[in-house]
Structures are given as C-alpha cells and as structure tokens.
HTML snippet that shows the backbone in 3Dmol.js (N, CA, C, O; Angstrom):
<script src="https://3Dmol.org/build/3Dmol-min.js"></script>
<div id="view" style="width:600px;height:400px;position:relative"></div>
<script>
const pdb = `
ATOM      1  N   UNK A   1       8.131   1.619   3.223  1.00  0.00           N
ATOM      2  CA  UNK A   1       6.934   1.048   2.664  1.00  0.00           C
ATOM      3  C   UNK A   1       5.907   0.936   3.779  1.00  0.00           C
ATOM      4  O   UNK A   1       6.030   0.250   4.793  1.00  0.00           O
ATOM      5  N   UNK A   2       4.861   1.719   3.443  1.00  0.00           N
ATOM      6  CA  UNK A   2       3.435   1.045   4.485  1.00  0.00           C
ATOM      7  C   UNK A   2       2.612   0.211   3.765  1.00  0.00           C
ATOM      8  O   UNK A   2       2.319   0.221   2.570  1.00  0.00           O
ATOM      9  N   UNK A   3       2.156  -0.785   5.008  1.00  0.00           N
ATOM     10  CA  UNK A   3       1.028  -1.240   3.888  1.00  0.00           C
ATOM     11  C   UNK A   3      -0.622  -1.293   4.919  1.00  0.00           C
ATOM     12  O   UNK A   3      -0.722  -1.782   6.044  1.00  0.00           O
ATOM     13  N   UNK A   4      -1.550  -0.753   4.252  1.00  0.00           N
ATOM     14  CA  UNK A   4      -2.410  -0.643   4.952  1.00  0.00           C
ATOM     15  C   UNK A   4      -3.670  -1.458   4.160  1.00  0.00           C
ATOM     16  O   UNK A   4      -3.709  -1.794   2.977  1.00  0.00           O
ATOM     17  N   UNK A   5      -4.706  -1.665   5.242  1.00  0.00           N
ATOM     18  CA  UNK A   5      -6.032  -2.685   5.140  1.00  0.00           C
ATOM     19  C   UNK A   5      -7.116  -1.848   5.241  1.00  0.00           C
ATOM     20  O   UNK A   5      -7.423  -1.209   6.247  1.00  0.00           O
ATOM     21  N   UNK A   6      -7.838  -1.861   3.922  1.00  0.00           N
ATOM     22  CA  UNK A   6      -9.396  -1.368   4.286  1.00  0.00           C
ATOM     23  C   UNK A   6     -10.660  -2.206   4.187  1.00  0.00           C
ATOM     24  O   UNK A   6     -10.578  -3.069   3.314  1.00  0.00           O
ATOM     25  N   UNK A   7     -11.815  -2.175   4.860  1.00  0.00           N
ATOM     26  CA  UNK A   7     -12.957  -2.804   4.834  1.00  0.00           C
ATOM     27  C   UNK A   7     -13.308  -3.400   3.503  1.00  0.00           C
ATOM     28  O   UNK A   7     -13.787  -4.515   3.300  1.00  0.00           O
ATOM     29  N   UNK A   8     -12.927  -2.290   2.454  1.00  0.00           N
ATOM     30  CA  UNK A   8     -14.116  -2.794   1.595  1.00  0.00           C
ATOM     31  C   UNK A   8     -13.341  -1.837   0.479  1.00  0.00           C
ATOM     32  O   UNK A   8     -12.283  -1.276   0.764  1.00  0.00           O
ATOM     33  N   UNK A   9     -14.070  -1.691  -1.015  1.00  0.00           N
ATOM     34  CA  UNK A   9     -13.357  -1.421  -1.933  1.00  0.00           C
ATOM     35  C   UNK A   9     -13.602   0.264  -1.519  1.00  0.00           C
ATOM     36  O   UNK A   9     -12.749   1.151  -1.499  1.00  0.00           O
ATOM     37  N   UNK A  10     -14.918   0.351  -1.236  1.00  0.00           N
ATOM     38  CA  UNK A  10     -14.883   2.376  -0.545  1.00  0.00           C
ATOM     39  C   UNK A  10     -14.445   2.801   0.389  1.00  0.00           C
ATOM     40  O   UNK A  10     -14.536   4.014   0.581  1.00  0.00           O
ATOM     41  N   UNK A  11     -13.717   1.849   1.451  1.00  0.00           N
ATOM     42  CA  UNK A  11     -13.075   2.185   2.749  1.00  0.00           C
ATOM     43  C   UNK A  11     -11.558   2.529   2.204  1.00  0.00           C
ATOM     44  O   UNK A  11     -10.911   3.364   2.837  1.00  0.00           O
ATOM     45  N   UNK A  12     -10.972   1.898   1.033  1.00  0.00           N
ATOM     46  CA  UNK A  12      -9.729   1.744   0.444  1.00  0.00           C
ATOM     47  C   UNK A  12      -9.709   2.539  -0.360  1.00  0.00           C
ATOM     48  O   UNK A  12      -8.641   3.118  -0.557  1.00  0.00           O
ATOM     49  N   UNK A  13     -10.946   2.906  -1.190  1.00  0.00           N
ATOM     50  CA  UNK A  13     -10.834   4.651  -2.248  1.00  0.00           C
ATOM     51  C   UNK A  13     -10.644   5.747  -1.075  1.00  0.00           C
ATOM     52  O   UNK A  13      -9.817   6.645  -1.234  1.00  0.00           O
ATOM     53  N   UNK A  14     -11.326   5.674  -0.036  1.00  0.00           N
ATOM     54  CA  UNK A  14     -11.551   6.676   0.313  1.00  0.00           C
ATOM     55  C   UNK A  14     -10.257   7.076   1.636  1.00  0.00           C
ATOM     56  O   UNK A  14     -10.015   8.186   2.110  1.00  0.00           O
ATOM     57  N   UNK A  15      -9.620   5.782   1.961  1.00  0.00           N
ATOM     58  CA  UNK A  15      -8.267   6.081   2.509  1.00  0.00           C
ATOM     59  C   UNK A  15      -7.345   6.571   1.809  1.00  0.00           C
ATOM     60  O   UNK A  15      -6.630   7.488   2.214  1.00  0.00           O
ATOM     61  N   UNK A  16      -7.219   5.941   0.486  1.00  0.00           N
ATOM     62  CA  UNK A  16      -6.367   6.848  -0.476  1.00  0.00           C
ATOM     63  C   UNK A  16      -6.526   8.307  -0.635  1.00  0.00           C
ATOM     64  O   UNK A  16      -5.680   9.115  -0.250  1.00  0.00           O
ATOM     65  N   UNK A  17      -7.623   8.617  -1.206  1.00  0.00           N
ATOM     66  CA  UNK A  17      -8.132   9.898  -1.248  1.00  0.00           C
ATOM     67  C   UNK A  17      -7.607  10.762   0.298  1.00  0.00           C
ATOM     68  O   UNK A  17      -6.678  11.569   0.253  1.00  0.00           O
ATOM     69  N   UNK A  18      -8.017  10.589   1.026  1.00  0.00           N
ATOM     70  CA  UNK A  18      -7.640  11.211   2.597  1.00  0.00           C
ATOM     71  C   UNK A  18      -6.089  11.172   2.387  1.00  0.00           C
ATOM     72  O   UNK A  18      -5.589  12.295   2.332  1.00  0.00           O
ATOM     73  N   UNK A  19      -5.293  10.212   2.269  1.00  0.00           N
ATOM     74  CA  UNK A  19      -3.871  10.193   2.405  1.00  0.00           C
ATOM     75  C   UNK A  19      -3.285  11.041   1.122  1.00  0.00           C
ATOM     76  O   UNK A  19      -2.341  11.740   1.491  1.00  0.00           O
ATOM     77  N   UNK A  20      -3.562  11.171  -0.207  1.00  0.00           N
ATOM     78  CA  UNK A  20      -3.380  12.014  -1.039  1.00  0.00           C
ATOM     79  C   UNK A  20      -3.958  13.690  -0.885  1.00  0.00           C
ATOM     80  O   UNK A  20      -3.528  14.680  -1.477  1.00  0.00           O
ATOM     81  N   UNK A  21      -4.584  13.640  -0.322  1.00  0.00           N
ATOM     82  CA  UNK A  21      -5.411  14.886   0.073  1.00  0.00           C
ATOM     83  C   UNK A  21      -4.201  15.638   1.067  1.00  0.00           C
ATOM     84  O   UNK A  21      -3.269  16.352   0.696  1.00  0.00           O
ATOM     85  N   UNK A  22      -4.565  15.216   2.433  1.00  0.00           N
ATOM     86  CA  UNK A  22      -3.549  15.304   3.393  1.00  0.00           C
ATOM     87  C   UNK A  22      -1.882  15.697   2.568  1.00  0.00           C
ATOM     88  O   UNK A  22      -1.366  16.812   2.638  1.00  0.00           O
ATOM     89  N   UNK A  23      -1.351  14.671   1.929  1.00  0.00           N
ATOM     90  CA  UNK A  23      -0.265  15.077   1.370  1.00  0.00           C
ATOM     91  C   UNK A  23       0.163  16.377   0.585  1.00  0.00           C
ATOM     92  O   UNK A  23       1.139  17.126   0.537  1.00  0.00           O
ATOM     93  N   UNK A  24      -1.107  16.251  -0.018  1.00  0.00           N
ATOM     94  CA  UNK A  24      -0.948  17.638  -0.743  1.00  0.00           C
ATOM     95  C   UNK A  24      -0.945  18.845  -0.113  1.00  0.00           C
ATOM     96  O   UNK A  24      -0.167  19.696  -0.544  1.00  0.00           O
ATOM     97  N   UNK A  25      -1.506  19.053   0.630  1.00  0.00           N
ATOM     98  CA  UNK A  25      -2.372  19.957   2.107  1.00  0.00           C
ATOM     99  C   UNK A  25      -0.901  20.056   2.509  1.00  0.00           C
ATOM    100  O   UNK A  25      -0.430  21.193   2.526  1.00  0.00           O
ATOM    101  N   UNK A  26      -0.003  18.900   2.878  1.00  0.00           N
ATOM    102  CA  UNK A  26       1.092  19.514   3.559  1.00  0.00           C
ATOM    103  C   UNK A  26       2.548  19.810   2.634  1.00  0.00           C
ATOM    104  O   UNK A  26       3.759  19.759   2.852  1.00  0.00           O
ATOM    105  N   UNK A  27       2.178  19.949   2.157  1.00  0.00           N
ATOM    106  CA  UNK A  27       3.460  20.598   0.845  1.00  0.00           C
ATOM    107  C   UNK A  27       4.531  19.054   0.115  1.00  0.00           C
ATOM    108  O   UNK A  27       5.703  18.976  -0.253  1.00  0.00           O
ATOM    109  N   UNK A  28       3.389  18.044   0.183  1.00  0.00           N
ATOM    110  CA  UNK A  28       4.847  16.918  -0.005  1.00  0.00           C
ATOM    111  C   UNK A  28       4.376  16.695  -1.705  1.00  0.00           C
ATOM    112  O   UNK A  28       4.710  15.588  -2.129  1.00  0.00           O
ATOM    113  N   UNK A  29       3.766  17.451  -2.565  1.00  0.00           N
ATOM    114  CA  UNK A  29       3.559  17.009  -3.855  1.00  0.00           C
ATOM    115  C   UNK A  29       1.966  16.211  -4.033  1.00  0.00           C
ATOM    116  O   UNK A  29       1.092  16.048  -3.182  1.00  0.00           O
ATOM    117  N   UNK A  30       1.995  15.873  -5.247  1.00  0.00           N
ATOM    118  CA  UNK A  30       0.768  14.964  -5.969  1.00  0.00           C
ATOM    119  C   UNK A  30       1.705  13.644  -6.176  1.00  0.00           C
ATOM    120  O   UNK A  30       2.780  13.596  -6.775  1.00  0.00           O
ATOM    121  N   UNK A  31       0.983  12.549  -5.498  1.00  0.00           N
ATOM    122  CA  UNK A  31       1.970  11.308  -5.135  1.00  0.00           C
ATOM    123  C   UNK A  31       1.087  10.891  -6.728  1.00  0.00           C
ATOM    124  O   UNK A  31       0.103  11.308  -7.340  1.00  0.00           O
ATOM    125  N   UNK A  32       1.958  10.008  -6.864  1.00  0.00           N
ATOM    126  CA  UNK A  32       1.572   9.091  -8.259  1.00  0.00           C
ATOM    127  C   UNK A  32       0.210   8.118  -7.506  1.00  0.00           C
ATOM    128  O   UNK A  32       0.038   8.022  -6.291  1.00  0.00           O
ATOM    129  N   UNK A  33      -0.474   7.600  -8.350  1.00  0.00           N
ATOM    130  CA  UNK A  33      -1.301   7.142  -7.851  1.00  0.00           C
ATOM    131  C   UNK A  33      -2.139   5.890  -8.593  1.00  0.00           C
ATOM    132  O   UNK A  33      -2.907   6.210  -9.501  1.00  0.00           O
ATOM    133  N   UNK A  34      -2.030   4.660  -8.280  1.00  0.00           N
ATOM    134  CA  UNK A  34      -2.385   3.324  -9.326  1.00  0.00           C
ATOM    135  C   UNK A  34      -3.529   2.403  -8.668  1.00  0.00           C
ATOM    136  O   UNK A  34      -3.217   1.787  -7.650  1.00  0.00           O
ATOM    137  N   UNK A  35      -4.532   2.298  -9.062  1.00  0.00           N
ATOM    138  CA  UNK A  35      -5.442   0.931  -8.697  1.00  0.00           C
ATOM    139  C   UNK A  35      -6.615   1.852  -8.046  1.00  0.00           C
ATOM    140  O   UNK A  35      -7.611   1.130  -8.022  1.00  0.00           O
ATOM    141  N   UNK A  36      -6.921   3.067  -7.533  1.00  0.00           N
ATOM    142  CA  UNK A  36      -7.503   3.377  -7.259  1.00  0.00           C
ATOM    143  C   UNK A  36      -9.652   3.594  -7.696  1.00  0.00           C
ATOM    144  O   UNK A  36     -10.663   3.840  -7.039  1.00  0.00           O
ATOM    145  N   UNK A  37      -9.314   3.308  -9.145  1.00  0.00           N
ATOM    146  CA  UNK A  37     -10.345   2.679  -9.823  1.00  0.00           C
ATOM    147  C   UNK A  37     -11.325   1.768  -9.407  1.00  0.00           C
ATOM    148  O   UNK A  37     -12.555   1.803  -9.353  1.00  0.00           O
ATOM    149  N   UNK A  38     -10.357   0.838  -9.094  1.00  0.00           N
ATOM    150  CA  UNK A  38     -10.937  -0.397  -8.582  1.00  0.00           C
ATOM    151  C   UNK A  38     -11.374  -0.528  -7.156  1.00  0.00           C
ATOM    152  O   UNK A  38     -12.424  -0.957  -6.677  1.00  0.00           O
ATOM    153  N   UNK A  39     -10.270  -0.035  -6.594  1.00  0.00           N
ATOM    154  CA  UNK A  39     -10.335   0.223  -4.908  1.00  0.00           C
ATOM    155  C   UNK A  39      -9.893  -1.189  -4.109  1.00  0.00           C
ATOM    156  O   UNK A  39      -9.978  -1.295  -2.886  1.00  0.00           O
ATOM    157  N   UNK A  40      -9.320  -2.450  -5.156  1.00  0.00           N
ATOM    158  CA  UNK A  40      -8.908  -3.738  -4.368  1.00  0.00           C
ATOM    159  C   UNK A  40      -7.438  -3.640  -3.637  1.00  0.00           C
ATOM    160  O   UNK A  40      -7.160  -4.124  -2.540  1.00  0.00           O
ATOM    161  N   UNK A  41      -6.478  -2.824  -4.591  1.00  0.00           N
ATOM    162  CA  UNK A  41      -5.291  -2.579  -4.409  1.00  0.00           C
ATOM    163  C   UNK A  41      -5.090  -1.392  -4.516  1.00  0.00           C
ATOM    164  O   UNK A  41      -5.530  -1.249  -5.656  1.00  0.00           O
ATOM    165  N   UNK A  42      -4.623   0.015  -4.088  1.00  0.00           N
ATOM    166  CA  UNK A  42      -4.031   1.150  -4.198  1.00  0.00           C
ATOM    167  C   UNK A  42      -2.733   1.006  -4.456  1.00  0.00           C
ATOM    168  O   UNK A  42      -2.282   0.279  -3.571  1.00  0.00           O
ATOM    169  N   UNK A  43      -1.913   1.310  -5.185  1.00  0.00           N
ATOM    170  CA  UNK A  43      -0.708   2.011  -4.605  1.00  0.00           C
ATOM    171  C   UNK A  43      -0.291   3.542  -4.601  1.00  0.00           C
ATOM    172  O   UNK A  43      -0.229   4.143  -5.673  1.00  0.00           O
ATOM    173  N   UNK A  44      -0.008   4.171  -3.413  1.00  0.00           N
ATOM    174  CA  UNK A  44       0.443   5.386  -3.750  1.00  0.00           C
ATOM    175  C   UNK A  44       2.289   5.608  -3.611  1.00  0.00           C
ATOM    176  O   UNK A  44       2.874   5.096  -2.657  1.00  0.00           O
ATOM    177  N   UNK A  45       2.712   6.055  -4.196  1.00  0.00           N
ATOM    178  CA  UNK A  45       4.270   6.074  -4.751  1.00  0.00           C
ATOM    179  C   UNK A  45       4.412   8.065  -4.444  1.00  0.00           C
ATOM    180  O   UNK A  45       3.934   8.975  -5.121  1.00  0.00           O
ATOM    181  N   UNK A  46       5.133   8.119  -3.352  1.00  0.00           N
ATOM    182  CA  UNK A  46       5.376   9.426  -2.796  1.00  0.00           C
ATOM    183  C   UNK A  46       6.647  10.219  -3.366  1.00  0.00           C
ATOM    184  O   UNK A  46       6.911  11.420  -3.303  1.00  0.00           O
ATOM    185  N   UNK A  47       7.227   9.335  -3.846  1.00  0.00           N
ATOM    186  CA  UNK A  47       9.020   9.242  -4.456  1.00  0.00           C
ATOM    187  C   UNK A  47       9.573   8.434  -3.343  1.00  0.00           C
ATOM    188  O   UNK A  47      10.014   7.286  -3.392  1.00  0.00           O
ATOM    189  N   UNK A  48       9.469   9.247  -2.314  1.00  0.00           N
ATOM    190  CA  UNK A  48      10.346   8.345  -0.610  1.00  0.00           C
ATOM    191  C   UNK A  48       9.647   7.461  -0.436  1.00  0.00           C
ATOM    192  O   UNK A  48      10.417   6.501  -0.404  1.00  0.00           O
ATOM    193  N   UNK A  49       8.407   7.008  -0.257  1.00  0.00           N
ATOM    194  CA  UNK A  49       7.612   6.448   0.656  1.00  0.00           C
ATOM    195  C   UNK A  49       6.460   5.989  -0.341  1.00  0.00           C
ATOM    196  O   UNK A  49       5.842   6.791  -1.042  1.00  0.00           O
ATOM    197  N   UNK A  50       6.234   4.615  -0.333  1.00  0.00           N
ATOM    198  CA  UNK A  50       5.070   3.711  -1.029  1.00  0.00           C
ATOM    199  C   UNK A  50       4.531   3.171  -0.386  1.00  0.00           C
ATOM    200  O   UNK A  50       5.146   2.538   0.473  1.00  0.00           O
ATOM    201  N   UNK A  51       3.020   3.108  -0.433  1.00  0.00           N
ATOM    202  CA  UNK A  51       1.800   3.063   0.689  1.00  0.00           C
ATOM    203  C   UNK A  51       1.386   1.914  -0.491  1.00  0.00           C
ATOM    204  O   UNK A  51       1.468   1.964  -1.719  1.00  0.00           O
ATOM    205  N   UNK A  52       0.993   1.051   0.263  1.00  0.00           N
ATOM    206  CA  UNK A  52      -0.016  -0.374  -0.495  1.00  0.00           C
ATOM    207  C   UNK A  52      -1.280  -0.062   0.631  1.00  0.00           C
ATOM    208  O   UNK A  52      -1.172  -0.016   1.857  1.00  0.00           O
ATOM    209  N   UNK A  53      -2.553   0.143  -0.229  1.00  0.00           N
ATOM    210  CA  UNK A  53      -3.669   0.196   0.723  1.00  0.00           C
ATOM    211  C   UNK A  53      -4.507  -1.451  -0.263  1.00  0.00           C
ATOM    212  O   UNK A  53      -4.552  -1.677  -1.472  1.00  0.00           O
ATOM    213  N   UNK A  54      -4.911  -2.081   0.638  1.00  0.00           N
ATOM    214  CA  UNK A  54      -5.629  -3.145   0.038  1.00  0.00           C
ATOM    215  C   UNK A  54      -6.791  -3.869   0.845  1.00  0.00           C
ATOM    216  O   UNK A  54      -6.719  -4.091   2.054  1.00  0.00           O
ATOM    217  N   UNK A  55      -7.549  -4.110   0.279  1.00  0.00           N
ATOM    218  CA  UNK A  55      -8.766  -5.119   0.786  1.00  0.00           C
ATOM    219  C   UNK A  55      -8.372  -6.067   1.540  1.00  0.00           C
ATOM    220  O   UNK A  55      -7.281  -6.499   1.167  1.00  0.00           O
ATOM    221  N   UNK A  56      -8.973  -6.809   2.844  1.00  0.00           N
ATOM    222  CA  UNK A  56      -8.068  -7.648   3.218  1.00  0.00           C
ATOM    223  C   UNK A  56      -7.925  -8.973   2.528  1.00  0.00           C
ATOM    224  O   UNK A  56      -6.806  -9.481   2.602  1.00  0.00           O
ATOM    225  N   UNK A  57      -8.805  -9.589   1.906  1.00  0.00           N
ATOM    226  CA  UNK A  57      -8.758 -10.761   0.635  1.00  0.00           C
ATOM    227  C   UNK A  57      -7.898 -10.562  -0.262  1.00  0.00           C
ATOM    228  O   UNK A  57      -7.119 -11.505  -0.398  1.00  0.00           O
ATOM    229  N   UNK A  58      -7.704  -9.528  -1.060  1.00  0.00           N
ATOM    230  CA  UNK A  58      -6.463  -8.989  -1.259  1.00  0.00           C
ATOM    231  C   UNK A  58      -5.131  -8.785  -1.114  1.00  0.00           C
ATOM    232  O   UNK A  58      -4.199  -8.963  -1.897  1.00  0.00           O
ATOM    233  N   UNK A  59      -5.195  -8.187   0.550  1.00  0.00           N
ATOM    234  CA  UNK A  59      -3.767  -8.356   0.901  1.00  0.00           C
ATOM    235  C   UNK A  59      -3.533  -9.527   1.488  1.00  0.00           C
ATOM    236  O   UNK A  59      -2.423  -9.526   2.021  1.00  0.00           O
ATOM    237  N   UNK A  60      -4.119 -10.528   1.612  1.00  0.00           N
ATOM    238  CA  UNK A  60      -4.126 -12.072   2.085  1.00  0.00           C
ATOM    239  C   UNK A  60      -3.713 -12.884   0.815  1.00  0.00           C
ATOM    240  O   UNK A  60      -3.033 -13.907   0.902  1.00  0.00           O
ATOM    241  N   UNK A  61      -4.101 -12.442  -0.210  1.00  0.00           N
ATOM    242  CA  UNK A  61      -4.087 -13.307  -0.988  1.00  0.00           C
ATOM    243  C   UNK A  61      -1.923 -13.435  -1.729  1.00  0.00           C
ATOM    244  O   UNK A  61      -1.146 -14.369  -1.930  1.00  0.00           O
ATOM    245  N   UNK A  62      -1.840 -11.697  -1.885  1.00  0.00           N
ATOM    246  CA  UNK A  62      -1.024 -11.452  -2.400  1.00  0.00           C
ATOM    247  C   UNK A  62       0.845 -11.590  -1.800  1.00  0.00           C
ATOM    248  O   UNK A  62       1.978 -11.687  -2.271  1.00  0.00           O
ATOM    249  N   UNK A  63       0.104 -11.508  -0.422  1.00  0.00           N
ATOM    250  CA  UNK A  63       1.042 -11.428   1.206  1.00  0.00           C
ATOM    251  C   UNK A  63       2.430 -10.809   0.421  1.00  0.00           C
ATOM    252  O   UNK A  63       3.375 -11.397  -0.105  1.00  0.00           O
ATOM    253  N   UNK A  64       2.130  -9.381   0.577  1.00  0.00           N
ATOM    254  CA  UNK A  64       3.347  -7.943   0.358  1.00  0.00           C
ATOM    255  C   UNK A  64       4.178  -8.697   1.383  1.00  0.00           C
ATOM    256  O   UNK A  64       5.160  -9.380   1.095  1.00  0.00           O
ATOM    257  N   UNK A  65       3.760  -8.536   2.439  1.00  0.00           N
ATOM    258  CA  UNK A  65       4.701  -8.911   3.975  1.00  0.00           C
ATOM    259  C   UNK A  65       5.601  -9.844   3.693  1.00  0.00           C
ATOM    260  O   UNK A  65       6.618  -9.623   4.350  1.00  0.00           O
ATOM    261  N   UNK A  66       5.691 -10.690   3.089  1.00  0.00           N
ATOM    262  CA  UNK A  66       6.102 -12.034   2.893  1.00  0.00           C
ATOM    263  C   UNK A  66       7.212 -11.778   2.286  1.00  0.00           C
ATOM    264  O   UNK A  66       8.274 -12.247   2.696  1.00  0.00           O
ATOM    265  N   UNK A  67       7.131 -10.983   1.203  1.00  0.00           N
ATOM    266  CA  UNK A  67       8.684 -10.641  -0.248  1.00  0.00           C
ATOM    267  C   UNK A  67       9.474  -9.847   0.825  1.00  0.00           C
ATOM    268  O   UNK A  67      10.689  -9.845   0.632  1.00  0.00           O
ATOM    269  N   UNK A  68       9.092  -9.260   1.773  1.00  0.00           N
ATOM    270  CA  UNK A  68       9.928  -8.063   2.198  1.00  0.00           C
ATOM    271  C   UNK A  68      10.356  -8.339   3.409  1.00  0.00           C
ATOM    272  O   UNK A  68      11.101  -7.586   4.036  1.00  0.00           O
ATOM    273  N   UNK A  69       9.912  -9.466   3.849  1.00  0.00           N
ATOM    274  CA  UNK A  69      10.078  -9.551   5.412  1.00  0.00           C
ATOM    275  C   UNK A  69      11.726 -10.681   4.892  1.00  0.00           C
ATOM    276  O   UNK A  69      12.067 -11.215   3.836  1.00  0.00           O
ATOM    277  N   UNK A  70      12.500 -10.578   6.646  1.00  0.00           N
ATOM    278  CA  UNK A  70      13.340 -10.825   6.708  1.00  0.00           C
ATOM    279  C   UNK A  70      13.730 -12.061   6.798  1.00  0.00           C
ATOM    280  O   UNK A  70      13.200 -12.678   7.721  1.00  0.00           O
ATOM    281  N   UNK A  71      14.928 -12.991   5.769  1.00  0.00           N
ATOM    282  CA  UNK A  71      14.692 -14.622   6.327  1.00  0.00           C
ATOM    283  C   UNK A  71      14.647 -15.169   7.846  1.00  0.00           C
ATOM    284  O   UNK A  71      15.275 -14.609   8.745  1.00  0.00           O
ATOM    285  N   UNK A  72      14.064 -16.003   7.995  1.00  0.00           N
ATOM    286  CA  UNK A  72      13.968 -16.606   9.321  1.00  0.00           C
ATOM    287  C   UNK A  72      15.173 -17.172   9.523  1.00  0.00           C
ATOM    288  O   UNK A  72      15.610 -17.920   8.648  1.00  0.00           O
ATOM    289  N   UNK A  73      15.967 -16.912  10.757  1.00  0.00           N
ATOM    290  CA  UNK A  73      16.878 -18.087  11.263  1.00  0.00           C
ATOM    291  C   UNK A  73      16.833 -19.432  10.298  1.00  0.00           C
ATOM    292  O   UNK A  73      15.732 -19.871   9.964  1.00  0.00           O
ATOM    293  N   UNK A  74      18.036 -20.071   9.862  1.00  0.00           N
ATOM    294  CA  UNK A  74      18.307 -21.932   9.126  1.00  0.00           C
ATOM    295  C   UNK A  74      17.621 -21.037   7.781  1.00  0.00           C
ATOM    296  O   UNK A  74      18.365 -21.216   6.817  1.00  0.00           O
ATOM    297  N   UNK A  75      16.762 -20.377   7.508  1.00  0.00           N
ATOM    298  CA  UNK A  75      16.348 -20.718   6.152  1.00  0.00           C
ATOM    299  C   UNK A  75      17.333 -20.265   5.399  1.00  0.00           C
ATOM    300  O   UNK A  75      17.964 -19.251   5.696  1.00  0.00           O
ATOM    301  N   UNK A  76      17.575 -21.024   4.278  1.00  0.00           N
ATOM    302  CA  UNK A  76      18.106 -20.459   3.018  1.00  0.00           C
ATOM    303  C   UNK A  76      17.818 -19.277   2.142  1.00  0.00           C
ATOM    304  O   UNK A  76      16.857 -18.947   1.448  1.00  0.00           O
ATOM    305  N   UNK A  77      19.189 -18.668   2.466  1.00  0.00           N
ATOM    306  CA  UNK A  77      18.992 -17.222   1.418  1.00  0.00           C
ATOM    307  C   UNK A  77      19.596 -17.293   0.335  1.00  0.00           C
ATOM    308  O   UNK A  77      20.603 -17.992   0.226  1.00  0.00           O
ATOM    309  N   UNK A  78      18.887 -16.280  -1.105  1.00  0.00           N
ATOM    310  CA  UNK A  78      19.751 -16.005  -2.380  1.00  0.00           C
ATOM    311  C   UNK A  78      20.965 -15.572  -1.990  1.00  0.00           C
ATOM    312  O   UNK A  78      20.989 -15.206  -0.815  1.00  0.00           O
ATOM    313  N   UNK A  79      21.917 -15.495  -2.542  1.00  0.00           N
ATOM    314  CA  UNK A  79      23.242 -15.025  -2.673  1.00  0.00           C
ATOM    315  C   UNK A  79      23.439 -14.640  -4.040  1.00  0.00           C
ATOM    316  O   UNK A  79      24.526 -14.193  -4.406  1.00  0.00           O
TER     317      UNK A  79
END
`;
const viewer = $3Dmol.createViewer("view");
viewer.addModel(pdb, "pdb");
viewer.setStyle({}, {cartoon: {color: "spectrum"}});
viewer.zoomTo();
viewer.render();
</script>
C-alpha cells in the first residue's frame, strides 16, 4: 500500500493521471481507478499494489496510517 499527499484537488487528479499513465506506458495494465472525479481521495487498485493519493485535510482527517500501522508496545490487541 502507498499512500500519497497532494496540494490541492488538481495536484491529486493530476498525480493520479501521471501514475496511471506511467503504468500503462510500462506494461503493468489499466489499474482500476475510484475518486478521481473529485480529486479529495484517489484510489488506484493495481491488483498487487493500492495507492491512496489524498488532499492533506483529507488524509488528516481519515488517518489510513493509523488502521494499518502496527500496535504499539502494552497496547491491547484483537485476538
């Protein structure tokens, strides 16, 4: 999983666009592609590899990092 930060809602269309572009250019397919409309949240879904591109109010708000990151030392985990 990457997750990447753009300026603004056209800094985040237009990283997508470049990273789908690029992909294609190098033989890895037409990645699925969601939110790009809007430009607050991207996701691109590669099959292997899922890219979160987001605004930073956005990715502040939603904190990806947080679900995925690893428990801290003492804290309590699901089982």
């Amino acid at each position: 999983m990457v997750v990447v930060s753009g300026r603004s809602n056209r800094h985040v269309a237009a990283i997508c666009e470049h990273l789908v572009t690029d992909m294609k250019d190098e033989g890895f397919g037409a990645p699925r592609v969601e939110g790009l409309e809007a430009g607050d949240w991207v996701l691109i879904d590669t099959g292997d590899i899922i890219i979160h591109v987001f605004r930073p109010e956005i990715r502040e708000f939603y904190n990806i990092e947080k679900m995925w990151a690893a428990p801290e030392v003492g804290e309590e985990t699901l089982h």
